[in-house]
C-alpha positions in Angstrom: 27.8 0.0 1.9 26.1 -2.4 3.9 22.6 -0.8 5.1 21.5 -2.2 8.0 18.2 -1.6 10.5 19.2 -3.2 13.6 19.5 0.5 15.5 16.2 2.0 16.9 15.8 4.5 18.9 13.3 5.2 22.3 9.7 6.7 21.2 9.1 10.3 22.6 5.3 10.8 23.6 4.0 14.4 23.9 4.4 17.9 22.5 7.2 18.5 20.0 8.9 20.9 22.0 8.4 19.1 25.6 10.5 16.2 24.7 13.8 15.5 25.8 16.9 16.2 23.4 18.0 13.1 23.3 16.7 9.7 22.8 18.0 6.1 24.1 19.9 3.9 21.6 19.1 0.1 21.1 20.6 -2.9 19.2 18.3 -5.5 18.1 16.0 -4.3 20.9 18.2 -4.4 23.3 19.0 -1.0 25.3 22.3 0.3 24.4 22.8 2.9 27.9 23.5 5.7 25.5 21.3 8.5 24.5 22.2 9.9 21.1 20.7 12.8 19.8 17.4 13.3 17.5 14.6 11.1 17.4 14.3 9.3 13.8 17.5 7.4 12.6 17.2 8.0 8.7 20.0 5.6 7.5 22.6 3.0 9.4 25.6 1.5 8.0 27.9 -1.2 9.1 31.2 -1.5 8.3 34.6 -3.9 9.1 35.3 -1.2 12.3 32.1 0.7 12.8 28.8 1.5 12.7 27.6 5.0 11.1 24.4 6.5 11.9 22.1 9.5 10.2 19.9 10.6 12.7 17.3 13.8 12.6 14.9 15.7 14.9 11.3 14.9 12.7 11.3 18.5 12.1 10.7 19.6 8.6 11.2 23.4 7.9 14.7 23.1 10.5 15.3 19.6 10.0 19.2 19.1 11.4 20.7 15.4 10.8 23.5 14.1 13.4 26.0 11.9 12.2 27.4 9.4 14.5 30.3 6.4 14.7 30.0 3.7 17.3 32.9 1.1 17.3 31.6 -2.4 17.2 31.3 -2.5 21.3 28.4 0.1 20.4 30.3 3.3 22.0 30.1 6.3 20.4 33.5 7.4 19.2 32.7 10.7 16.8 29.3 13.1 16.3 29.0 15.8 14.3 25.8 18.1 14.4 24.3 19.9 10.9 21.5 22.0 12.7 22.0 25.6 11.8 19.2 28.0 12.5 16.9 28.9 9.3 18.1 26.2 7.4 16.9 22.7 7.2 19.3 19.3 6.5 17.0 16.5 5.1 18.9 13.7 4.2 18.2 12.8 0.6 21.2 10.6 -0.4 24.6 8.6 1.1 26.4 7.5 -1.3 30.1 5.3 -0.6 33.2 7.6 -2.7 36.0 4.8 -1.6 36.4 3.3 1.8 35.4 5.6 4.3 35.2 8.1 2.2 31.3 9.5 1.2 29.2 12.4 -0.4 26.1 13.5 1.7 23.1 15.1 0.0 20.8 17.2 1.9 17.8 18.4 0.5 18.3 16.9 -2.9 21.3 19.7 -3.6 23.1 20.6 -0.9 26.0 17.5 -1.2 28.9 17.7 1.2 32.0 14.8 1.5 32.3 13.1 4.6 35.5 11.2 6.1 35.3 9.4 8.6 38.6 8.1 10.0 38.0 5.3 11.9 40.2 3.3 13.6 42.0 6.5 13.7 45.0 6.7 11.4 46.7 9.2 12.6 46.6 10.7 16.1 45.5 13.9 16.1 43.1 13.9 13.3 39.3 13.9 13.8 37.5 10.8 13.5 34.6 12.7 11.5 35.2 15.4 8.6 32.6 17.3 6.4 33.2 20.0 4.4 30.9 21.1 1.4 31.2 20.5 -1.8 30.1 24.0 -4.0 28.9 23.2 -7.6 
């Protein structure tokens, strides 16, 4: 895994709940013309084909993380959204299984496997897969 820190993301001033859902993406500083959501990127990845992104909303009792892919012309090509209500998804650990292939931890115990398939594959599968992993 090859972390990176070249993404940022645009700085929301203000009450908590005034600010907008989603927050502009840039590259080395330089604007992106995407908005992604959340507002702290917690860990970015880049790989041969793509870029992968664990983004949260700075919110610790329902903290929700949003995965992201962007191909390597920095367009978003998969998002998947862990935000249920009453329930909070701090990202504790990312750790690499086999290519493209990885085991999530949230909260220090929740762990879940991700797969991202990227270029895709096979047609009609989803670029991004998570399912839970029960102890």
């Amino acid at each position: 895994m090859n972390g990176i820190n070249q993404f940022s993301l645009e700085e929301h001033k203000g009450e908590y709940e005034n600010r907008p859902l989603t927050s502009m993406l840039y590259y080395s500083g330089q604007a992106l013309g995407i908005k992604v959501p959340g507002y702290v990127i917690d860990k970015q990845y880049e790989y041969p084909d793509y870029f992968l992104l664990f983004l949260s909303w700075d919110c610790p009792f329902e903290e929700g993380c949003e995965i992201i892919v962007l191909d390597k012309d920095y367009q978003v090509v998969a998002n998947h959204s862990l935000s249920p209500p009453y329930n909070s998804y701090h990202l504790t650990d990312v750790i690499a299984r086999e290519q493209d292939h990885y085991t999530l931890t949230f909260n220090g115990t929740e762990r879940f496997a991700l797969t991202v398939n990227y270029p895709k594959k096979k047609r009609f599968r989803k670029v991004l897969k998570l399912s839970k992993i029960d102890h």
